[in-house]
C-alpha positions in Angstrom: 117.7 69.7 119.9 120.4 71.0 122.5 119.5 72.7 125.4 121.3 76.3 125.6 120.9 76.7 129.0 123.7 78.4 130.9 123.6 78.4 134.9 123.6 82.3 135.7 122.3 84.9 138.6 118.9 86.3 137.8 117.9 89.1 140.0 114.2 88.2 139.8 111.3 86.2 138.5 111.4 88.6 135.0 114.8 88.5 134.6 114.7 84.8 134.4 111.9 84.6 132.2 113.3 86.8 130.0 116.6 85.0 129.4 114.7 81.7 128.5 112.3 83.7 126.1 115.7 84.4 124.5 116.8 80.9 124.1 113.0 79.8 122.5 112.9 82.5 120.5 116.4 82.4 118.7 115.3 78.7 117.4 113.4 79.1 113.8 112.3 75.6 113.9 110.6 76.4 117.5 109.5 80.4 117.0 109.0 82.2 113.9 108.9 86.0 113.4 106.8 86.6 116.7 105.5 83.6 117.4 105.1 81.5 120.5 104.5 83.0 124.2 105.9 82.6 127.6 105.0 83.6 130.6 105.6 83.9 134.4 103.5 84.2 137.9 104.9 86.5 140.0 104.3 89.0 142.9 104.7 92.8 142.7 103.1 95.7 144.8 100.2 97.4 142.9 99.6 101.1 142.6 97.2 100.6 145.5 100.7 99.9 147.9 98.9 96.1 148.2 101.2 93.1 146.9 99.5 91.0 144.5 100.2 88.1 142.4 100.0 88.7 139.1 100.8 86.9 135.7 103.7 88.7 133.1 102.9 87.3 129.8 104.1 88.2 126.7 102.6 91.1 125.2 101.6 92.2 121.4 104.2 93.2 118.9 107.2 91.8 120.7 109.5 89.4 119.8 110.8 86.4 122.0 113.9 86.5 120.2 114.4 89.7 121.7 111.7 91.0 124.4 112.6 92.6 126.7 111.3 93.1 130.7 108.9 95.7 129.6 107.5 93.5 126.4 105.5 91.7 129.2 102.4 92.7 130.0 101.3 92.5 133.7 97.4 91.1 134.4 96.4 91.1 138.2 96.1 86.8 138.6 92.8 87.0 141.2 91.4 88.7 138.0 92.0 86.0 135.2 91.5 82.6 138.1 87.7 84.2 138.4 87.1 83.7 134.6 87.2 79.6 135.4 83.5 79.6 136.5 82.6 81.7 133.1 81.6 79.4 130.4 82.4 80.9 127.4 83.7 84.4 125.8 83.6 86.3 122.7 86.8 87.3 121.5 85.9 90.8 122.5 84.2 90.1 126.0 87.9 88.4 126.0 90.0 91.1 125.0 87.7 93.6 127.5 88.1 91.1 130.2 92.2 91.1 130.5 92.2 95.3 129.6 90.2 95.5 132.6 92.7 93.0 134.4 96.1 94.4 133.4 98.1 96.0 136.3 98.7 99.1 133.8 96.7 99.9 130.9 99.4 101.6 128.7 101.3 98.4 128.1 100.8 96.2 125.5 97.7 94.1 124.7 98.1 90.9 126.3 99.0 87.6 124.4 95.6 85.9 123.1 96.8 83.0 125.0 96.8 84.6 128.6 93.9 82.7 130.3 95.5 79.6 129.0 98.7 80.8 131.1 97.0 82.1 134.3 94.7 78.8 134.5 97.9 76.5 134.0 98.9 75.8 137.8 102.9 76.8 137.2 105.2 79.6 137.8 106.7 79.5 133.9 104.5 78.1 130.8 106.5 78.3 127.5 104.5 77.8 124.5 106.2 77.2 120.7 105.1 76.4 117.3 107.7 73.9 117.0 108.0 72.8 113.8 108.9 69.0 114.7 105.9 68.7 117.1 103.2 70.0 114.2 104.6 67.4 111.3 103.6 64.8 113.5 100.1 66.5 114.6 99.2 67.4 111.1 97.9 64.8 110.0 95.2 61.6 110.9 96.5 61.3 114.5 95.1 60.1 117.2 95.9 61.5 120.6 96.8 57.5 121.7 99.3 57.5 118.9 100.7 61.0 120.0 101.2 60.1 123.9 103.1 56.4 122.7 105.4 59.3 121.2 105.4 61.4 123.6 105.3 59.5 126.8 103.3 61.6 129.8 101.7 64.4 127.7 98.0 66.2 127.4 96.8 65.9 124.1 94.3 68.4 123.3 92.5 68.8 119.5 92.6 71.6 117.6 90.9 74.7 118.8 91.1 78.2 117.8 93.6 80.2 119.9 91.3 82.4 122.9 88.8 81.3 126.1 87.6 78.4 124.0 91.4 76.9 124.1 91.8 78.0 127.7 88.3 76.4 128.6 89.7 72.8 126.7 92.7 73.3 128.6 90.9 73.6 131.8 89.3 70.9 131.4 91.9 68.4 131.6 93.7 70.5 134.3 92.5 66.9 136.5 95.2 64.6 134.1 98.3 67.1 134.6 99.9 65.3 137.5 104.0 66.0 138.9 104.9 63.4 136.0 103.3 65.6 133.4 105.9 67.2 130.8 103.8 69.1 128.7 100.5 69.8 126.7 100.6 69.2 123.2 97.9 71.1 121.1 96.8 69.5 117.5 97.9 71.7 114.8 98.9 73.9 117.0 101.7 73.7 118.8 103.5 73.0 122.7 103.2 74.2 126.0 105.4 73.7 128.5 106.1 74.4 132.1 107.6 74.4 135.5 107.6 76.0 138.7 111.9 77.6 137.3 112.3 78.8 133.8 115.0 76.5 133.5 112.6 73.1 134.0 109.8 74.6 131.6 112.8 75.6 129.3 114.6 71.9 129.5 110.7 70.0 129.4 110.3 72.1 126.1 113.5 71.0 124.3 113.4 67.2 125.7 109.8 67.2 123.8 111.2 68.4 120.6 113.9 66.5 121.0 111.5 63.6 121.4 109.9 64.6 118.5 112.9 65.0 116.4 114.1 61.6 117.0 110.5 60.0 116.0 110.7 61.7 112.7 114.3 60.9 112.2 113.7 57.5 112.5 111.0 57.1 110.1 111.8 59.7 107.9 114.7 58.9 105.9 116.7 61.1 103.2 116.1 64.0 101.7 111.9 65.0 102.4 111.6 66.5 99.7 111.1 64.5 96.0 112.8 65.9 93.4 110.8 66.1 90.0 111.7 68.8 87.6 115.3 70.3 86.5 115.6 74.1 87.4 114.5 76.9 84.8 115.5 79.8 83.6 116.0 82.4 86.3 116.8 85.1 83.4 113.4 84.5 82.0 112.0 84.6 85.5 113.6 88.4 86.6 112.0 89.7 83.5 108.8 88.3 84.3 108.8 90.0 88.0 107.6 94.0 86.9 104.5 92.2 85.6 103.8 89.8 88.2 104.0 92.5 90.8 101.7 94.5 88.6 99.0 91.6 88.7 99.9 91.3 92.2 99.6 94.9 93.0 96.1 95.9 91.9 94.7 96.6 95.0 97.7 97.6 96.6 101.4 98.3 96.0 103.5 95.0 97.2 107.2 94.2 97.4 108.0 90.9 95.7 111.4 88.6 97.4 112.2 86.6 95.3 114.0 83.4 97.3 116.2 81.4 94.3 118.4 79.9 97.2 118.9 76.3 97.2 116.5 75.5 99.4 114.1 77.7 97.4 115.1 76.0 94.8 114.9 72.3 96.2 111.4 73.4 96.5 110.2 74.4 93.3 112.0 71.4 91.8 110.2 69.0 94.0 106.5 66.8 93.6 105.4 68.4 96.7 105.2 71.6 95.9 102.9 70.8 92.8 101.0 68.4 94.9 100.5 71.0 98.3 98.7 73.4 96.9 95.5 73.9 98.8 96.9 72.3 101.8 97.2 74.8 104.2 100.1 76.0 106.4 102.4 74.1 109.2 100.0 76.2 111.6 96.7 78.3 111.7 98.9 81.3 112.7 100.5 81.8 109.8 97.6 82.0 107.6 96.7 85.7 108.0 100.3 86.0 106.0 100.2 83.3 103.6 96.6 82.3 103.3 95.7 78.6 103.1 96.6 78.2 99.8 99.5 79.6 97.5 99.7 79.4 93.3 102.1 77.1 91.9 103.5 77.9 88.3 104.5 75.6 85.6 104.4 77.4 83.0 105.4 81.3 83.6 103.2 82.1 80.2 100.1 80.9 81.8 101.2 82.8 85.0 98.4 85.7 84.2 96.1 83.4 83.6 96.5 81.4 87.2 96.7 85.0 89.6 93.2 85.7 87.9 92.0 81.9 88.9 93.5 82.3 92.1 91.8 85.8 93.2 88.1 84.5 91.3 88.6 81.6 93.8 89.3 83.0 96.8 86.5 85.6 95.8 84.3 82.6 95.7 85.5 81.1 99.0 85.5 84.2 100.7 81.7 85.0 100.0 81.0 81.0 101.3 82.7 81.3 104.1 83.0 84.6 105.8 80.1 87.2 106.1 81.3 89.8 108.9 84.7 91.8 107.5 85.6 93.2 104.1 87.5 91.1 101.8 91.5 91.0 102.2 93.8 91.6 99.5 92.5 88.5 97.1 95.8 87.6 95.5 98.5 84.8 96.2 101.3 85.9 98.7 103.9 83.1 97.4 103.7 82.1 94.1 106.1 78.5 93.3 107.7 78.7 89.7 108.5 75.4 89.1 112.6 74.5 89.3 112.9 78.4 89.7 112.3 80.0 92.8 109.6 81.1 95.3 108.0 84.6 95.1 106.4 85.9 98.1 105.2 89.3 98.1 103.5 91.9 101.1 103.2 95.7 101.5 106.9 95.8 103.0 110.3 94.3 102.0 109.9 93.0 105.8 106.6 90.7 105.2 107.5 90.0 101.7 110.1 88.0 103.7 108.1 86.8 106.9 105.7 85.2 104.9 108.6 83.4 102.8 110.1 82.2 105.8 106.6 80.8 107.1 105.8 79.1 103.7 109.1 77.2 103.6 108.8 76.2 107.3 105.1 75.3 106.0 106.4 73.3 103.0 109.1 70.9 105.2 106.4 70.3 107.8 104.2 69.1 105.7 106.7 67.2 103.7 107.0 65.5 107.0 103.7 64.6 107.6 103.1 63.6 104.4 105.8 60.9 104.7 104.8 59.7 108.3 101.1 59.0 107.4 99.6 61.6 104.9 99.4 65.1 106.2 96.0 66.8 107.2 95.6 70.5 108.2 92.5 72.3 109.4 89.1 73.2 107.5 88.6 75.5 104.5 85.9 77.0 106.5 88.6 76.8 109.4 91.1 78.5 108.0 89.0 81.6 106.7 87.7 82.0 110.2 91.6 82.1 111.2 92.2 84.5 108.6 89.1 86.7 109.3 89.4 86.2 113.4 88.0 88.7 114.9 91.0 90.2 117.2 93.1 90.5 113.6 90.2 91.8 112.0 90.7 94.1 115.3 94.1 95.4 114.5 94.0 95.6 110.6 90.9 98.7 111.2 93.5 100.2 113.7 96.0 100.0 110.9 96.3 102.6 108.9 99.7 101.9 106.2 102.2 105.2 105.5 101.6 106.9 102.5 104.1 105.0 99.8 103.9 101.6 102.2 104.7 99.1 98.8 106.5 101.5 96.7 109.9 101.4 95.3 111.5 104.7 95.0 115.0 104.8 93.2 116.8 108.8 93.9 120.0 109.4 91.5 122.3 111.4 93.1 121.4 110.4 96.7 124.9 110.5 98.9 124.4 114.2 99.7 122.0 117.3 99.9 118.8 117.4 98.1 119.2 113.7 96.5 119.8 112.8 100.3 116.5 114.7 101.8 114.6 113.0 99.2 115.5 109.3 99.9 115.0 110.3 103.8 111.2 111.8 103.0 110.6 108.7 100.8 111.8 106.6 103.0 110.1 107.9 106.4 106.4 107.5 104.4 107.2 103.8 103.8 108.8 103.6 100.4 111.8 101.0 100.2 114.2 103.2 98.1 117.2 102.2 95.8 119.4 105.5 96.3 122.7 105.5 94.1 125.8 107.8 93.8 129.1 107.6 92.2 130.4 108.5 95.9 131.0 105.5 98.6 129.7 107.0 100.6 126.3 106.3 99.6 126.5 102.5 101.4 126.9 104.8 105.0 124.7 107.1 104.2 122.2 104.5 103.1 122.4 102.9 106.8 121.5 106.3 108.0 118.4 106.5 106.6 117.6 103.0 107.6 118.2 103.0 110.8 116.6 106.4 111.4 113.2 104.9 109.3 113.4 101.2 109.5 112.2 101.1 105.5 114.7 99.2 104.0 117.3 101.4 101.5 119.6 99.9 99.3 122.8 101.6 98.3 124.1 101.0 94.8 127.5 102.8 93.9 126.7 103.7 90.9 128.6 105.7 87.6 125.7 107.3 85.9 127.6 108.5 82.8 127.7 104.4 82.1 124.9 102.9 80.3 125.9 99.4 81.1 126.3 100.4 84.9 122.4 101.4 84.9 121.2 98.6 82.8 122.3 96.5 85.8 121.6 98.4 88.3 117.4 98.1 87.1 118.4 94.6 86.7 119.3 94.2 90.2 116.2 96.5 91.3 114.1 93.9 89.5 115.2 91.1 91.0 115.4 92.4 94.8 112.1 94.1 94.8 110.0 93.1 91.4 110.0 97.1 89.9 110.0 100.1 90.5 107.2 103.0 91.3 108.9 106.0 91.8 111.9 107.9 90.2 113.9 111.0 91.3 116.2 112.4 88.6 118.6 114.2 91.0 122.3 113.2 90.1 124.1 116.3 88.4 127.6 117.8 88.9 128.2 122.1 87.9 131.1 123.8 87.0 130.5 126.9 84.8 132.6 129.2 82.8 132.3 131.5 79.8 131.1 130.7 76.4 134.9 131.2 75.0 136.6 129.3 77.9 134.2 126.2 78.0 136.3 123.0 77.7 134.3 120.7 75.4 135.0 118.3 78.0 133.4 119.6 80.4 130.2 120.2 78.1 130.1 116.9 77.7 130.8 115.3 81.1 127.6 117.5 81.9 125.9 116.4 79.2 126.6 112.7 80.2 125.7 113.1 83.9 122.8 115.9 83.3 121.3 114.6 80.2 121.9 111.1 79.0 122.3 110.0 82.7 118.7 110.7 83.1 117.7 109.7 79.9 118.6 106.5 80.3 117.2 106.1 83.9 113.9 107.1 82.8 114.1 104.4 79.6 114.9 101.6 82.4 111.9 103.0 84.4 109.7 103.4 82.0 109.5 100.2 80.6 109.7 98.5 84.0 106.8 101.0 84.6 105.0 100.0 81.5 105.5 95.9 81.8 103.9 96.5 85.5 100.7 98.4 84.1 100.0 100.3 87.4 101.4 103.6 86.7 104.5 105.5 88.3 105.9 109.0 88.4 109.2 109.8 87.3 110.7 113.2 88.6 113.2 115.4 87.4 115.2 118.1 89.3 115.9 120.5 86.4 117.0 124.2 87.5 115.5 127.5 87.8 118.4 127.8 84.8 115.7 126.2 82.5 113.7 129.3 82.7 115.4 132.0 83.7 119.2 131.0 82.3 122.5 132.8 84.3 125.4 133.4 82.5 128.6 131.2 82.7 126.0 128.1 82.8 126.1 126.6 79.5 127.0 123.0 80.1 125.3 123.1 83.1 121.9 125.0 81.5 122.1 123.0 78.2 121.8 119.5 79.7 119.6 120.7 82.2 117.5 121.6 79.1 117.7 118.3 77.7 117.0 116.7 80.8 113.3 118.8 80.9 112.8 117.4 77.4 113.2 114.2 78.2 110.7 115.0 80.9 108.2 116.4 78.3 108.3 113.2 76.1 108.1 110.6 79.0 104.9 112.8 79.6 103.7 112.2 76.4 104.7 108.6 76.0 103.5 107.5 78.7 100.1 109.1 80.0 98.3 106.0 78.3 100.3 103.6 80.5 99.3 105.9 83.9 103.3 106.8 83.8 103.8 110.5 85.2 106.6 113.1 84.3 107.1 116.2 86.0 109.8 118.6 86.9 110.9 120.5 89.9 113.0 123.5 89.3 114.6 124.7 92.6 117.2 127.4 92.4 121.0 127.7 94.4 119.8 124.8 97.2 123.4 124.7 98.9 122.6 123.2 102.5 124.4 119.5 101.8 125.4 119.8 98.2 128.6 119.1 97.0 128.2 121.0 93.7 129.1 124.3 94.9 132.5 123.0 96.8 135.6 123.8 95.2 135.3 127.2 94.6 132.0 127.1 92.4 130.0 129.2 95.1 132.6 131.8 95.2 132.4 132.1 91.4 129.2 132.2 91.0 128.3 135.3 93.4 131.5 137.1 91.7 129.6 136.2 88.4 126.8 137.9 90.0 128.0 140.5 91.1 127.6 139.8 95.1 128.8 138.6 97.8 128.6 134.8 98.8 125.4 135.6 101.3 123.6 138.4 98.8 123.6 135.4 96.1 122.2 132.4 98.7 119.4 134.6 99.3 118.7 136.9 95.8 115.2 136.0 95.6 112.1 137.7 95.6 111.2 136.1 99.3 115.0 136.8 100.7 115.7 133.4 101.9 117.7 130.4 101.1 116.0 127.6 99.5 117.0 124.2 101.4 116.7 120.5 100.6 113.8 120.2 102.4 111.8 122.6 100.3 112.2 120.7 97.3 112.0 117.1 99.0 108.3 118.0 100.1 107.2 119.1 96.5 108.5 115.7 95.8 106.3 114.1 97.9 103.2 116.5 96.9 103.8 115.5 92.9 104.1 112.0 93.6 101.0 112.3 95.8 97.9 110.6 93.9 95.1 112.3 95.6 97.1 116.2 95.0 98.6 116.0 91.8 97.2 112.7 90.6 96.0 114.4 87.3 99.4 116.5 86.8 101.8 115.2 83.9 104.3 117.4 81.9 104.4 120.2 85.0 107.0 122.5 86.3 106.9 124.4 89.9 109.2 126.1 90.7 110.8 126.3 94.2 113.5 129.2 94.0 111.9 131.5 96.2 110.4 134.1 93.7 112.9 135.1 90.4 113.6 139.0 90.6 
């Protein structure tokens, strides 16, 4: 591993650290998705006017790879040096200890491993899960063995991360001498330091670097076995609405499916039949991936293992833990032999963190296995990891957004109420598929993004074409595992008398209107239906349905069928927990492209009135906006208010005179 230092001006002790949290956090192989700390010792003036010397250390929730001066989290250092003479904490007499000691209470909570940083006799302390130092830790080491690596290095056992690691460390604060490089924790990972960031920096990559070389020399070729040819991935996508239904039973999840060739390398390979039940590269990342994950042979007996797996943890969990409510009791990565690697979680975010940690996981222990037989912590270790206290802590504080693990899928999206709808989905935590025959969907997509951080997908999309939605619910499959929630919005309008109507137009409505829907509520449905937890299908029909205008006929007509098809999903699919309902708003034109060219215009003459009198000629004289309809979305979809409404109509037209 190269160093990436460059020689540069820092303006202060933060800066510094800063930059080198950068340069450990940009490396996978040493920091994954928020892991690792670093600190520094420093001296700033309190609110008191007093100078004091006080320890920055990384705080919770931030990143290395991209903290930031105020991602570290200030503790006074005469506070945290007094805890030497205090035998032993709780983890909560621990976390009460540093609130009391930070310089202000509003910033983040501290990193778990603070005392371990303010006992540590340096300016800068880098710690890392580096990859290359925990295949050669987990396993039947002994700590003689790891220093003939490692040369002058502390070797300390495993310990849970807290006071009880800081105490160990402590402990052997007497064998850190000038010549000393770093500590090395078992199954664990480094730490690192110096009285510059540069030197605790450099010390961390000559260890890996060490470490590297050690395995390269007695690890030769490819580390991972290959065993089986690769499957069918066609067989697999179909498979994925019902997996995620098994999967979701307690709660909605996102599957990622990973069919890279890495992924694949994986799957294909002895060890990932023969890892199962042997735990992750580190304890960390157990409270994502649990200690064990499912491996599948056989995608027909797939059912059959999820239930084995959730009975067994049940088992485990009642053996081993005693104090918190169960987690979530199914696998998070499931291995399909020569396939793939499934990973699911309640966001398309951690369906993807805990992929990354599994197949970190999955070379380091490939790599331990081949130096002298990999070994990881207890069982009963690990469930105390994944039950510890301070994340037991956080998950009560946590309280998901409403569709967190839903997929939402809005036709007609680029613009007015399609686009309000994908934005009110997306801000209560649904990842949402939003399609338009317009471009401009991808930018608009971005938009809604950015401004919610759920993740949208754009799909350009022709909805008149049968084959163009057949693969665009093939593709939904594949990058998410189903589908939950479906807003029949797409619909173009142009109206005219009964004896000018071009048949053309009748049936370009009828296409778009009618069919369109149709067949995204046939793709839905039997995604849906193959997932066996429900859904709710939507369709923006027209006040028109009711209470019909004149010079609407294409418009009206396949607006009606459209409400049919409604009625029949209703019908079809109340035994399968599917719901089918209808809004019928009335002249929403904030946004809406379907009143351009003239249609407004002709629709007040129709009428009778002038362009204003028609936007508001309802009983409650105002104009009915995007937002209006968008929330009644969000109420029918809404379990706990319309959880027993199928086959319903509300209006939202402001009152019909």
């Amino acid at each position: 591993m190269q160093s990436k230092w460059e020689n540069r001006t820092f303006k202060d002790d933060l800066d510094q650290r800063v930059y080198s949290s950068h340069l450990l956090g940009s490396v996978p192989d040493l920091v994954l998705h928020g892991g690792g700390n670093t600190s520094v010792k420093t001296e700033e003036t309190l609110h008191t006017g007093k100078k004091a010397s006080v320890l920055r250390v990384k705080g919770s929730g931030s990143d290395l790879a991209t903290i930031k001066r105020d991602g570290f989290t200030g503790l006074r250092m005469d506070d945290l040096i007094s805890a030497k003479i205090i035998p032993g904490m709780s983890d909560q007499e621990m976390v009460d200890f540093m609130k009391k000691s930070m310089v202000d209470p509003s910033e983040p909570s501290p990193s778990v491993e603070t005392f371990l940083h303010a006992f540590l006799p340096f300016k800068f302390v880098d710690h890392s899960h580096a990859d290359s130092i925990l295949a050669i830790t987990n396993r039947n080491v002994s700590e003689e063995e790891i220093r003939s690596i490692f040369g002058n290095v502390v070797v300390i056992p495993y310990f849970p991360p807290g006071f009880e690691l800081a105490r160990s460390v402590l402990e052997r604060l007497g064998s850190i001498g000038p010549e000393t490089e770093g500590i090395i924790l078992e199954k664990h990972g480094l730490f690192t330091f110096g009285d510059s960031a540069k030197e605790s920096y450099e010390r961390h990559i000559r260890i890996v670097t060490t470490a590297e070389e050690f395995i390269n020399k007695n690890v030769r070729g490819s580390i991972f076995t290959s065993k089986f040819g690769e499957s069918s991935l066609e067989l697999l996508t179909d498979s994925l609405p019902a997996i995620r239904g098994m999967l979701s039973k307690r709660s909605k999840k996102i599957l990622h499916l990973d069919t890279s060739p890495e992924a694949v390398e994986i799957a294909s390979s002895e060890e990932a039949e023969k890892f199962t039940g042997r735990g992750p590269a580190t304890p960390d990342m157990i409270i994502r991936t649990k200690h064990d994950y499912l491996y599948c042979s056989d995608l027909e007996q797939l059912g059959k293992q999820i239930v084995e797996y959730e009975k067994k943890y049940e088992e485990e969990y009642r053996r081993y833990v005693s104090d918190f409510p169960m987690h979530d009791p199914f696998p998070p990565v499931i291995v399909v032999r020569g396939t793939g690697i499934i990973t699911s979680g309640i966001s398309e975010k951690e369906a993807v963190i805990v992929r990354d940690q599994f197949v970190h996981s999955m070379k380091v222990n490939s790599i331990a296995e081949r130096l002298s037989g990999q070994k990881f912590i207890s069982l009963q270790q690990s469930y105390s990891m994944e039950y510890w206290t301070l994340e037991e802590a956080k998950l009560k504080k946590f309280k998901p957004m409403p569709l967190q693990g839903c997929i939402s899928v809005v036709t007609g999206a680029a613009n007015g109420i399609g686009y309000v709808a994908a934005l009110k989905l997306a801000q209560n935590g649904s990842a949402v598929v939003v399609c338009d025959i317009d471009p401009e969907i991808s930018r608009r997509a971005q938009e809604i993004e950015a401004e919610t951080k759920s993740p949208v997908f754009p799909y350009v999309l022709d909805i008149s074409s049968e084959q163009a939605i057949r693969d665009m619910f093939r593709r939904i499959r594949k990058e998410f595992g189903g589908v939950d929630i479906v807003f029949n919005n797409a619909g173009i309008l142009k109206s005219a008398p009964i004896e000018e109507l071009d048949v053309k137009d009748l049936d370009r409505h009828y296409a778009i209107i009618g069919r369109g829907s149709f067949l995204i509520s046939q793709e839905a449905f039997r995604i849906m239906k193959e997932q066996g937890i429900g859904g709710n299908i939507v369709f923006n029909i027209t006040k028109n349905l009711t209470n019909p205008g004149p010079e609407m006929t294409s418009y009206g007509a396949s607006k009606a069928f459209a409400a049919y098809v409604c009625h029949y999903v209703a019908k079809e699919g109340g035994k399968y927990g599917i719901r089918a309902n209808i809004i019928n708003p009335d002249k929403v034109f904030k946004g809406s492209k379907i009143w351009e060219n003239g249609v407004l215009e002709a629709r007040a003459r129709a009428k009778g009135q002038t362009v204003e009198e028609y936007k508001t000629q309802n009983l409650l004289r105002r104009e009915v906006l995007p937002e209006h309809v968008a929330n009644v979305l969000l109420a029918l979809i809404n379990e706990e208010a319309f959880g027993a409404t199928t086959d319903a109509m509300i209006p939202v037209d402001g009152g019909v005179k």
